[in-house]
C-alpha positions in Angstrom: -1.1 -13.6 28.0 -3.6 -10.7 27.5 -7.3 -11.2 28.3 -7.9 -10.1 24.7 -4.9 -12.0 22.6 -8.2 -14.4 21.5 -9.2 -11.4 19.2 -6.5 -11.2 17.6 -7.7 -13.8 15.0 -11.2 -12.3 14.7 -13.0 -10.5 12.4 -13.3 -6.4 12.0 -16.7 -7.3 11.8 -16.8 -9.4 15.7 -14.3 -6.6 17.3 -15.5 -3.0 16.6 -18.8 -3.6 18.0 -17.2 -4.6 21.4 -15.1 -1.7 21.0 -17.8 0.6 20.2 -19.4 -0.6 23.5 -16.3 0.2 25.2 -16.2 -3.8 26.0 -12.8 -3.6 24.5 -9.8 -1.2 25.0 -8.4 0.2 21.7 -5.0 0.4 23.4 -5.1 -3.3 24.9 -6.0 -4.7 21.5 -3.3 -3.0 19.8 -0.8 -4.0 22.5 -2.2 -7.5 21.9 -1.7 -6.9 17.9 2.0 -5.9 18.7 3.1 -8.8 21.0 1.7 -11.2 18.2 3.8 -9.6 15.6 6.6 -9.7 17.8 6.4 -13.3 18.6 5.3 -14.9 15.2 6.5 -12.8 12.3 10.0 -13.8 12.8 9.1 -16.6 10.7 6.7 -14.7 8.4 8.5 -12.0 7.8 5.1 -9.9 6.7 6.5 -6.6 7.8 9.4 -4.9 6.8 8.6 -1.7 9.6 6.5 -2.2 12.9 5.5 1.6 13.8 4.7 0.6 17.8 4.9 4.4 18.9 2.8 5.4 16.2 0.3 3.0 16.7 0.4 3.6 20.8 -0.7 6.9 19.9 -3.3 6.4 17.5 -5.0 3.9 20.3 -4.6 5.9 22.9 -6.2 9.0 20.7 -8.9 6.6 19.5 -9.9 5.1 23.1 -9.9 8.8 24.5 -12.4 9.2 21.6 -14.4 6.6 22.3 -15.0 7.1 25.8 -16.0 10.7 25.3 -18.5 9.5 22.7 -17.0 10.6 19.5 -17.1 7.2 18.3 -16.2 7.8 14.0 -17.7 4.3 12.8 -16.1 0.5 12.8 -12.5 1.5 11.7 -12.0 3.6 15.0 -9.3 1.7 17.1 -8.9 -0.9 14.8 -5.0 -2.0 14.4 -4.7 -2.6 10.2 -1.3 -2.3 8.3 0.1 -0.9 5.0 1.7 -1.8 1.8 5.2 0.0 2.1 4.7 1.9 -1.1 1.9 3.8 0.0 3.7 7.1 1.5 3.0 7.5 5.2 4.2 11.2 6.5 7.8 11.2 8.0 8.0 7.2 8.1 10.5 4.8 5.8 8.3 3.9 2.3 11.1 2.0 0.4 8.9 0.1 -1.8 11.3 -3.2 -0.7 14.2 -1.5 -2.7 17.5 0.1 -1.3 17.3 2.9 -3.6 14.3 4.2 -1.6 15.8 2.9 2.1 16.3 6.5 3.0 12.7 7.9 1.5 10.1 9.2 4.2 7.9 11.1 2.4 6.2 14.5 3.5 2.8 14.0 3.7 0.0 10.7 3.2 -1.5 8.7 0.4 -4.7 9.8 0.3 -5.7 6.2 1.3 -3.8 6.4 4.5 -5.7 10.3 5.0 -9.1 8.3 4.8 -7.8 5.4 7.2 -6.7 8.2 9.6 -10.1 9.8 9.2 -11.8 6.7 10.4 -9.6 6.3 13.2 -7.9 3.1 12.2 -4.0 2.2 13.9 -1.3 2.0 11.5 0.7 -1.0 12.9 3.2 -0.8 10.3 4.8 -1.4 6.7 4.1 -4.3 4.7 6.6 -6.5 2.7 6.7 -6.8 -1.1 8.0 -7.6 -4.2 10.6 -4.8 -5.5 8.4 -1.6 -6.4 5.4 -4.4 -7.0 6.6 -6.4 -9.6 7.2 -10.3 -8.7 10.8 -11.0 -7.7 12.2 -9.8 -4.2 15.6 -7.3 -4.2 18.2 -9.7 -2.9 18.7 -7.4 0.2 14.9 -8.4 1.0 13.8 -11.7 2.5 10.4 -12.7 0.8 7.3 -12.9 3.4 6.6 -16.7 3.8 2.5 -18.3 3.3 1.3 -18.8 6.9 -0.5 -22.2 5.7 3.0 -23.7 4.9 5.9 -21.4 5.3 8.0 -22.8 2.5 5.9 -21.5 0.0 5.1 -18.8 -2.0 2.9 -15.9 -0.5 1.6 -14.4 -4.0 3.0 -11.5 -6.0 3.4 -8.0 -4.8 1.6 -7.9 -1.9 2.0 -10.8 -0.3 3.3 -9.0 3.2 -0.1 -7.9 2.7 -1.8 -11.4 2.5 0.7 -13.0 4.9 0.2 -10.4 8.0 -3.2 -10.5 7.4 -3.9 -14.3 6.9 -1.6 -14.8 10.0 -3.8 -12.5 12.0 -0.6 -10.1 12.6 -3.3 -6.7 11.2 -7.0 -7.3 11.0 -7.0 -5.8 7.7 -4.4 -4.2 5.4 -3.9 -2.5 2.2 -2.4 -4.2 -1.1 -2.3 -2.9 -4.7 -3.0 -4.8 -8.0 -1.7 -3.8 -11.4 -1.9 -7.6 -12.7 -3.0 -9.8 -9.9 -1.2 -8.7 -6.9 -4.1 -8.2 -4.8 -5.6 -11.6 -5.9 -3.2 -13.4 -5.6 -1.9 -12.8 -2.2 -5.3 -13.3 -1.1 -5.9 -16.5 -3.1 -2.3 -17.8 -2.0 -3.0 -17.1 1.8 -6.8 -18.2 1.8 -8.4 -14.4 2.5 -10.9 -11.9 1.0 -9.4 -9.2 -1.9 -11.2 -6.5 -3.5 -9.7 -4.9 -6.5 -12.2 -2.3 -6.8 -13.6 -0.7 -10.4 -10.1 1.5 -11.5 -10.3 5.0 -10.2 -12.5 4.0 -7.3 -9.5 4.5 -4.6 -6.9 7.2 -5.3 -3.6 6.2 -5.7 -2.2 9.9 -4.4 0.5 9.0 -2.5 0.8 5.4 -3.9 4.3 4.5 -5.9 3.1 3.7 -9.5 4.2 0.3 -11.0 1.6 0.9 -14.0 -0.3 4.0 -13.8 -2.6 3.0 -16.0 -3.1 -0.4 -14.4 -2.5 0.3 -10.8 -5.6 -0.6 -8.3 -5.3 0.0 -4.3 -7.8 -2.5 -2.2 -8.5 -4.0 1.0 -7.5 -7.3 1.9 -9.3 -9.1 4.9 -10.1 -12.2 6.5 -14.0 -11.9 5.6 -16.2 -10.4 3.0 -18.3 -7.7 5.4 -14.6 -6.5 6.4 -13.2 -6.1 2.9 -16.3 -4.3 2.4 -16.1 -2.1 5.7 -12.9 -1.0 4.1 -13.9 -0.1 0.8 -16.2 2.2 2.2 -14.0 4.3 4.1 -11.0 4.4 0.7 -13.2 5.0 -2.1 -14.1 8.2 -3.3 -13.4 11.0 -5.6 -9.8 13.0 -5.0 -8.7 15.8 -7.4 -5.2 14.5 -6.7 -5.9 11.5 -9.1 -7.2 12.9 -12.0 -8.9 9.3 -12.9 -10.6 8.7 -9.6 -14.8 8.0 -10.4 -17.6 10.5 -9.0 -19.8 7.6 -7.9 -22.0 8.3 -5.1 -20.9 7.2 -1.3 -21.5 3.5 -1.1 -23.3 1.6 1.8 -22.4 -2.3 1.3 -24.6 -3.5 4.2 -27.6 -4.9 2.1 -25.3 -6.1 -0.2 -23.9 -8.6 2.7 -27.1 -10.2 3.1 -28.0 -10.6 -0.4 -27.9 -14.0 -0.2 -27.6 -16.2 -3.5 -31.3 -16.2 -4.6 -31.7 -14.7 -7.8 -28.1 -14.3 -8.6 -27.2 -14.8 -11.6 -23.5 -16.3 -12.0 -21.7 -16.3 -15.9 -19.3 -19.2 -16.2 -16.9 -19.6 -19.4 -16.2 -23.3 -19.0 -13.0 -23.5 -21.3 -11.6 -20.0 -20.1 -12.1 -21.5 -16.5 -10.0 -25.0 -17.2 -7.3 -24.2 -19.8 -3.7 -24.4 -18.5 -5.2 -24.5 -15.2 -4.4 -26.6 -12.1 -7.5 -28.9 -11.7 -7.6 -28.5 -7.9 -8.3 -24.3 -8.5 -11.3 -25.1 -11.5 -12.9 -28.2 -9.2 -13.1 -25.6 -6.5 -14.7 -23.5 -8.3 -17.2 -25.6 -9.9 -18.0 -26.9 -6.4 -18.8 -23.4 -5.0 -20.8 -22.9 -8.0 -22.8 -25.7 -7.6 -23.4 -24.8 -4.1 -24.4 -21.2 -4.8 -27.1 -22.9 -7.5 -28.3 -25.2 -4.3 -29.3 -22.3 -2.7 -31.0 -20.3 -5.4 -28.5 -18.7 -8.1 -28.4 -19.4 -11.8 -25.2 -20.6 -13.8 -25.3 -19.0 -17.2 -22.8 -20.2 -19.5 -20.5 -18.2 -21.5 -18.4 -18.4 -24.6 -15.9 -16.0 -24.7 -12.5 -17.6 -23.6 -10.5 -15.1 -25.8 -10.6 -12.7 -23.1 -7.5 -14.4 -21.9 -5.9 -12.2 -24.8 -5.5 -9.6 -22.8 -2.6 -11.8 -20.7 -0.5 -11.5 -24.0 -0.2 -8.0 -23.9 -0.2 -6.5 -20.3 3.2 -6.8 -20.5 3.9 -4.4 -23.0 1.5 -1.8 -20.8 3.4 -2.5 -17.5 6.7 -2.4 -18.5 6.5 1.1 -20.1 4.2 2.8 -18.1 7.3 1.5 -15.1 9.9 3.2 -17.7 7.9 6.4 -16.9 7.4 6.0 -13.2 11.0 5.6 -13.0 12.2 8.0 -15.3 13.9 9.4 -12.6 15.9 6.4 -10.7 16.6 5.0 -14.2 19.4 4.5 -16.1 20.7 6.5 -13.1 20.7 3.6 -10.6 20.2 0.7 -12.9 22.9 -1.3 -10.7 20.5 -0.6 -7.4 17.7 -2.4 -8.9 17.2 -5.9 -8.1 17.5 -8.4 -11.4 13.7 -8.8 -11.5 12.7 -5.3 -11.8 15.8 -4.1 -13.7 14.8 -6.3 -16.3 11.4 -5.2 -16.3 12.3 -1.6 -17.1 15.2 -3.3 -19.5 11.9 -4.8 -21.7 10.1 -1.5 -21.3 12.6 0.5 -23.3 12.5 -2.2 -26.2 8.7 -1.6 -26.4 7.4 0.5 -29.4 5.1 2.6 -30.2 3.4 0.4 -32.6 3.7 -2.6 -29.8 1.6 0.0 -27.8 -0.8 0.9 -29.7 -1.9 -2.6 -30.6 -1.7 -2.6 -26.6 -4.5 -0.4 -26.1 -6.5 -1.5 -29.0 -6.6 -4.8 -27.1 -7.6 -3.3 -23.5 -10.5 -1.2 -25.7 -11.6 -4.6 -27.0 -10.8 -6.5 -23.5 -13.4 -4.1 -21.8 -15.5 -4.4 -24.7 -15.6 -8.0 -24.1 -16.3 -8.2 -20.6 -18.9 -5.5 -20.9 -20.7 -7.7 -22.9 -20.6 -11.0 -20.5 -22.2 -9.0 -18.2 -25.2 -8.3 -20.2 -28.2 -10.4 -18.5 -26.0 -11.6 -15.4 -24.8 -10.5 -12.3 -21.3 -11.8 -11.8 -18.9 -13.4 -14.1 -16.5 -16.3 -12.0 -13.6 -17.6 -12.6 -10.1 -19.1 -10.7 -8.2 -16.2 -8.8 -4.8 -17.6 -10.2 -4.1 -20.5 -12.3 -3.0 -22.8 -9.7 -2.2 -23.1 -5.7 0.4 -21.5 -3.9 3.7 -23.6 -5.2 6.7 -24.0 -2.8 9.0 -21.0 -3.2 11.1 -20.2 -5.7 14.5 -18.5 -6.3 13.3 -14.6 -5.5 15.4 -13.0 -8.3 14.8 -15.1 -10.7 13.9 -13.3 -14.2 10.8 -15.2 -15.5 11.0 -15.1 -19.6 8.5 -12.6 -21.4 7.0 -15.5 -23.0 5.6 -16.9 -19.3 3.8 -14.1 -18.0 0.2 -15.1 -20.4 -0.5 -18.2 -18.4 0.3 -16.8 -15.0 -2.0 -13.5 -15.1 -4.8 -15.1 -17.8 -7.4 -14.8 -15.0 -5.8 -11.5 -13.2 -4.7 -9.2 -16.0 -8.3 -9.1 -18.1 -9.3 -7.1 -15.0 -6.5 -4.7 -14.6 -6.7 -3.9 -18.2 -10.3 -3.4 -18.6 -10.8 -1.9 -15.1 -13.8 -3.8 -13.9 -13.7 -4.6 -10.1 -13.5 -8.1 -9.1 -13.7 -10.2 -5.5 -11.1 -13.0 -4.0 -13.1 -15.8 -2.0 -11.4 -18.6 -0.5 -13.0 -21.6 -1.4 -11.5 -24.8 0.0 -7.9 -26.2 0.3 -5.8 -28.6 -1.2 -4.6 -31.8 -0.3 -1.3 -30.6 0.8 -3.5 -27.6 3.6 -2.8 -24.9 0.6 -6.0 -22.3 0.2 -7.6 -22.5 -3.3 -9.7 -19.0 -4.5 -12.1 -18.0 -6.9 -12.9 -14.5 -8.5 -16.0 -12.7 -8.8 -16.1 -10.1 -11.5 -18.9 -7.0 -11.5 -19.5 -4.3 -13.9 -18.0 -1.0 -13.7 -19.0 1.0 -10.4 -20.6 -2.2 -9.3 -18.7 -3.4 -6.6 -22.3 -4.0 -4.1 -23.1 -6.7 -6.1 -19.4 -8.7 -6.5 -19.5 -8.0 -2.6 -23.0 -9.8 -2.3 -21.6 -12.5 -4.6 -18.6 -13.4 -2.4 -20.5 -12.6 1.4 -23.2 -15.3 -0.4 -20.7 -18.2 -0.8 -19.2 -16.9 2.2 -21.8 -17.6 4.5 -22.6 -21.1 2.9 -18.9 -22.1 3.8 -16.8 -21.8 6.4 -13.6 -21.1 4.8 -13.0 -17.8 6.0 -13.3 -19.0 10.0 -9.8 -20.7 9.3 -6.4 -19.9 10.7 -3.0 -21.1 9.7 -2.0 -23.2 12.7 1.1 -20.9 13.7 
């Protein structure tokens, strides 16, 4: 055993200033990082690619780097892993689908050019759903939930919450286009930041919805989901809808503590077809947050779950574009799930469309104006806890998709940028989560909303006892 394998389970936020000392060897860590994934993800099965030689020479660059002085900030020599639809230059990035298992793409996403930038070590590529849907391709085992490995480990980037919750990255990269950010994270008890749309480019990034798509980080704390933010976002002419907001510096946001926060709370939104154990959480976090000096202001608005009923109809032709050129070409390559995604898409109309996007202008209406007066709005990250798992390619009917992404697809479709928080466990030793929501641009103060409960809690310390 390494003198170092006790930090693999620690935070970004405990190990880069050891490594900036030079207390800590970029190359030992990583070596540490590798022989965990090599003895426990066997049984996760978070990672569908382990790039060892890559990230050998990425810690041996950064520790060089380091040692001369040229130390780029708390990313540099930290071992993190990727979604395997973001493109990484001459590596597989099959988006868990054999019609892609030969695809190794020219050049980076522009997320993995900023990682690079800040020195960070790519250990590898993440497991998901079939181009980021919900089902798996039957070739493809699904990643299991570190707290109970019979269960489900969220939507499409649950590789992403499992390595990450299991301590096999310190950080990684997941995308959301109607939960699948939040959800992994909620599912495997971690931090997920589904920034304000157009805050992190997608160049580079397989679209499921490009009109829905989000990139974020996903980490085991608050400061490090934030330490990541701050390195992806930014303008790139690549991605014609990325924001021109100003660099961002989330450090006083971390210590903002709860006093004078002001929290919105829609009561029946936050209970309706919802498991009991994810609102009680919530309402206990809540009233924690108001023992230490925030304000619960109540809202009336639960028709914002509206927008569930037609993110479907956005999703599945937006896909019918993405994939305009793998389908009907190689329909019988595409798992069930998927296949019958892009099956609904072409049924679609215009008309169906149109009352689409009439819905996401009055979605984004709507939210705007909760967040007049307040700070935060809160509600459950997912409707209930991680359930044992399911058959993988089963096709859910069109009609069940409203209650599973009421509190995830308001978000996608309006674009405001909302937080994951773990915030207790059930009976069972399943993670429950709650959701901060901010205003446009805003993410500093969802960031001080979540590192406030944070720091009254000790959720985020735990491990899944692997």
């Amino acid at each position: 055993m390494s003198a170092i394998d006790h930090l693999t389970t620690a935070t970004i936020a405990e190990v880069a200033p050891l490594i900036e000392r030079g207390d800590v060897s970029p190359v030992e860590l990583t070596e540490a990082m590798l022989a965990r994934i090599a003895a426990l993800d066997s049984k996760i099965g978070s990672y569908l690619l382990v790039t060892d030689t890559l990230a050998m020479s990425q810690a041996k660059a950064a520790e060089a780097e380091i040692n001369a002085g040229r130390y780029r900030g708390p990313l540099h020599g930290i071992p993190i892993a990727l979604k395997d639809l973001i493109n990484t230059e001459n590596i597989p990035t099959t988006c868990a689908s054999t019609i892609l298992h030969d695809f190794k793409p020219g050049y980076d996403a522009a997320v993995v050019e900023r990682l690079n930038a800040a020195g960070a070590i790519t250990l590898g590529k993440l497991n998901l759903t079939e181009f980021a849907l919900y089902g798996y391709h039957p070739e493809f085992e699904p990643p299991h939930n570190p707290w109970k490995l019979d269960h489900w480990a969220g939507v499409s980037s649950s590789g992403s919450g499992a390595a990450t919750a299991a301590s096999l990255c310190f950080a990684s990269l997941g995308t959301d286009t109607g939960g699948s950010i939040r959800f992994p994270s909620a599912a495997c008890g971690i931090v997920g930041i589904k920034a304000t749309f157009g805050k992190v480019s997608r160049f580079g990034v397989f679209p499921l919805s490009d009109t829905l798509d989000h990139i974020g980080p996903m980490a085991r704390c608050v400061a490090d989901a934030a330490t990541m933010l701050e390195v992806l976002e930014g303008r790139d002419p690549r991605d014609g809808s990325t924001r021109t907001d100003p660099p961002s510096d989330y450090t006083a946001a971390l210590v903002g503590g709860c006093k004078g926060l002001r929290i919105g709370v829609d009561r029946i939104y936050c209970t309706t077809d919802t498991d009991p154990l994810m609102s009680d959480a919530m309402f206990a976090a809540l009233e924690l947050m108001t023992d230490n000096g925030a304000t619960v202001v109540e809202l009336n608005a639960p028709e914002i779950a509206d927008a569930a009923e037609r993110w479907l109809d956005v999703c599945a032709v937006d896909a019918l574009l993405a994939h305009q050129n793998l389908y009907p070409k190689h329909a019988d390559d595409y798992g069930p799930v998927f296949r019958a995604l892009l099956e609904y898409g072409a049924t679609v109309s215009a008309v169906d469309y149109a009352r689409a996007t009439r819905q996401r202008q009055a979605t984004r209406a709507l939210i705007d104006e909760q967040l007049e007066g307040i700070d935060v709005v809160v509600c459950p990250a997912m409707p209930e806890p991680a359930g044992p798992q399911t058959d993988p390619q089963a096709v859910m009917p069109v009609d069940t998709f409203p209650a599973l992404v009421r509190y995830s697809a308001p978000t996608n479709v309006s674009g405001h940028p909302s937080i994951t928080i773990p915030n207790g466990f059930t009976p069972q030793g399943l993670p429950t989560a709650m959701q901060f929501i901010g205003r446009h641009g805003d993410e500093a103060t969802i960031i001080r909303a979540g590192a406030a409960y944070e720091q009254l809690t000790d959720w985020h310390t735990r491990r899944p006892p692997l």
